[in-house]
C-alpha positions in Angstrom: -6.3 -86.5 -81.8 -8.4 -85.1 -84.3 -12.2 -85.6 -85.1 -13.0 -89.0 -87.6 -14.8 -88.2 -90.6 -17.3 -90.6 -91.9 -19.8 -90.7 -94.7 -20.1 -86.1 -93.8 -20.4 -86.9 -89.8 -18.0 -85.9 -87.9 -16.8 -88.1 -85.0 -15.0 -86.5 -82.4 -12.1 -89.0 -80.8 -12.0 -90.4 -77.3 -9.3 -92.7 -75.9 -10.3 -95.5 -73.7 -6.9 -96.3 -71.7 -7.3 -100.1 -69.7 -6.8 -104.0 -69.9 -9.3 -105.6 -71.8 -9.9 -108.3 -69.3 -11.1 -105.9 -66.8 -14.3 -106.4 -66.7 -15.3 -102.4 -65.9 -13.6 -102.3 -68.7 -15.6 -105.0 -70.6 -18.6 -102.8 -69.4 -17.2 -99.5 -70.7 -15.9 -100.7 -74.2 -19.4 -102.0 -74.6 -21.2 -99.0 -73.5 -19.5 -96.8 -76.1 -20.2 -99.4 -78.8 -24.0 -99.5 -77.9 -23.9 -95.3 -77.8 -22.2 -95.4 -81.1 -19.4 -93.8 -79.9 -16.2 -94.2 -81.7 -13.3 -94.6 -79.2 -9.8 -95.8 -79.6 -8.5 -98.1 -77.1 -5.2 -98.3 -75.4 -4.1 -101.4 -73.7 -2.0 -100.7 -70.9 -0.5 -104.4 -71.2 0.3 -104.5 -74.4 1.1 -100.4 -75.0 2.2 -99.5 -71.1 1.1 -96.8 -69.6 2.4 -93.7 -71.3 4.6 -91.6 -68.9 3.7 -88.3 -70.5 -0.3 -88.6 -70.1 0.4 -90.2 -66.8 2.1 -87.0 -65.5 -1.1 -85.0 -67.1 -3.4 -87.3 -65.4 -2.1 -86.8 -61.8 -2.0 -83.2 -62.7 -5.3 -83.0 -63.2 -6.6 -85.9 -61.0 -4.1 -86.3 -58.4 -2.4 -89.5 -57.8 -4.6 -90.6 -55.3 -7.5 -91.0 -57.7 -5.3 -93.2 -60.4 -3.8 -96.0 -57.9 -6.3 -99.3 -57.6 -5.9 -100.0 -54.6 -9.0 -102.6 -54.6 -7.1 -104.8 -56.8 -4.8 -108.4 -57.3 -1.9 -106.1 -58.4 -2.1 -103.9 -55.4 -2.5 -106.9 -52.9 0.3 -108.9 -54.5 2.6 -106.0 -53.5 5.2 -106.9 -51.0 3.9 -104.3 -47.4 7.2 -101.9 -48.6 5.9 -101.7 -52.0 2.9 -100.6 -50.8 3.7 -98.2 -47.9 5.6 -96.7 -50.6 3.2 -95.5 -52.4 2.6 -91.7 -50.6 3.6 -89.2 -52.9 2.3 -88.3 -56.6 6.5 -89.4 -57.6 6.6 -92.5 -55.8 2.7 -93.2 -57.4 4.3 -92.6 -60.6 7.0 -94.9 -60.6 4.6 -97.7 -59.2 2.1 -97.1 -61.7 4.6 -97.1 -64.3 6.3 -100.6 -63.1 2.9 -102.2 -62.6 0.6 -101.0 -65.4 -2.6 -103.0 -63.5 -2.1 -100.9 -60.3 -4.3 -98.1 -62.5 -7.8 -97.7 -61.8 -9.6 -98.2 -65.2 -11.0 -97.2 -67.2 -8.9 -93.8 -67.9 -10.8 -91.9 -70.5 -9.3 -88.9 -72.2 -12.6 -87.4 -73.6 -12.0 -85.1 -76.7 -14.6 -82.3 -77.3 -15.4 -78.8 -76.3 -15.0 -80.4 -72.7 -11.9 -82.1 -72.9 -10.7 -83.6 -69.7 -9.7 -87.0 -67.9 -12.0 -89.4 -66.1 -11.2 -92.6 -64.3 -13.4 -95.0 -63.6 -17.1 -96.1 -65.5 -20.0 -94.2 -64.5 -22.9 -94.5 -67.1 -24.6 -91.1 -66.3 -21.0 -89.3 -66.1 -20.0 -90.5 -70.1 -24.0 -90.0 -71.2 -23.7 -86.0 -70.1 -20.3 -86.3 -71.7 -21.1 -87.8 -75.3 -24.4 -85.1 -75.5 -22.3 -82.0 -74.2 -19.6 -83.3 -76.4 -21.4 -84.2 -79.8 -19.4 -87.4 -79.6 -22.1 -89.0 -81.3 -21.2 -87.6 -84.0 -22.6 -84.2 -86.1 -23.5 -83.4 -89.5 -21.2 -81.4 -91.7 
């Protein structure tokens, strides 16, 4: 993903990866708009959850740290479903079947800090949109 241009400010690119009903979510998309932070967003319902970022994601996350296990998805799993879940594969292929079971929001941040979070933490994404210029800077 490459940098948006607008009116000689360049804005560097994140990607926002959820369900817009989720309200952590909710709270995230509207964080970024009140920062002035341009994001795209990927909605996990409508797009799926892409395999090939997924298999970066528990890469550099682990799987442990993707699967909601707090949620309705994860409680509406049969006990074998869930039991199931013990491995970064079998993670995969849940997570993949059930695009809710996710924690959210994922957040692939673009910058000189590129990396993956998961989860909303305010203080995190402020230290990452001033080490990242994702505010934007003149040209």
């Amino acid at each position: 993903m490459s940098p948006t241009r607008r009116s000689g400010i360049i804005l560097h690119m994140i990607t926002l990866f959820g369900i817009p009903n989720c309200d952590t979510v909710k709270r995230a998309r509207a964080w970024l708009t009140d920062e002035g932070v341009a994001y795209r967003f990927h909605d996990f319902k409508k797009d799926g959850v892409p395999e090939p970022l997924l298999d970066q994601w528990v890469a550099e996350l682990g799987w442990d740290a993707l699967v909601n296990r707090r949620g309705t998805t994860w409680r509406r799993l049969d006990d074998a479903a869930r039991a199931a879940v013990v491995d970064a594969a079998s993670a995969k292929a849940a997570l993949l079947a059930n695009p809710s079971l996710v924690k959210r929001p994922v957040v692939a941040w673009e910058g000189k800090d590129d990396g993956i979070t998961v989860g909303f933490d305010a203080g995190q994404w402020q230290r990452k949109i001033g080490n990242q210029g994702l505010q934007g800077t003149q040209t």
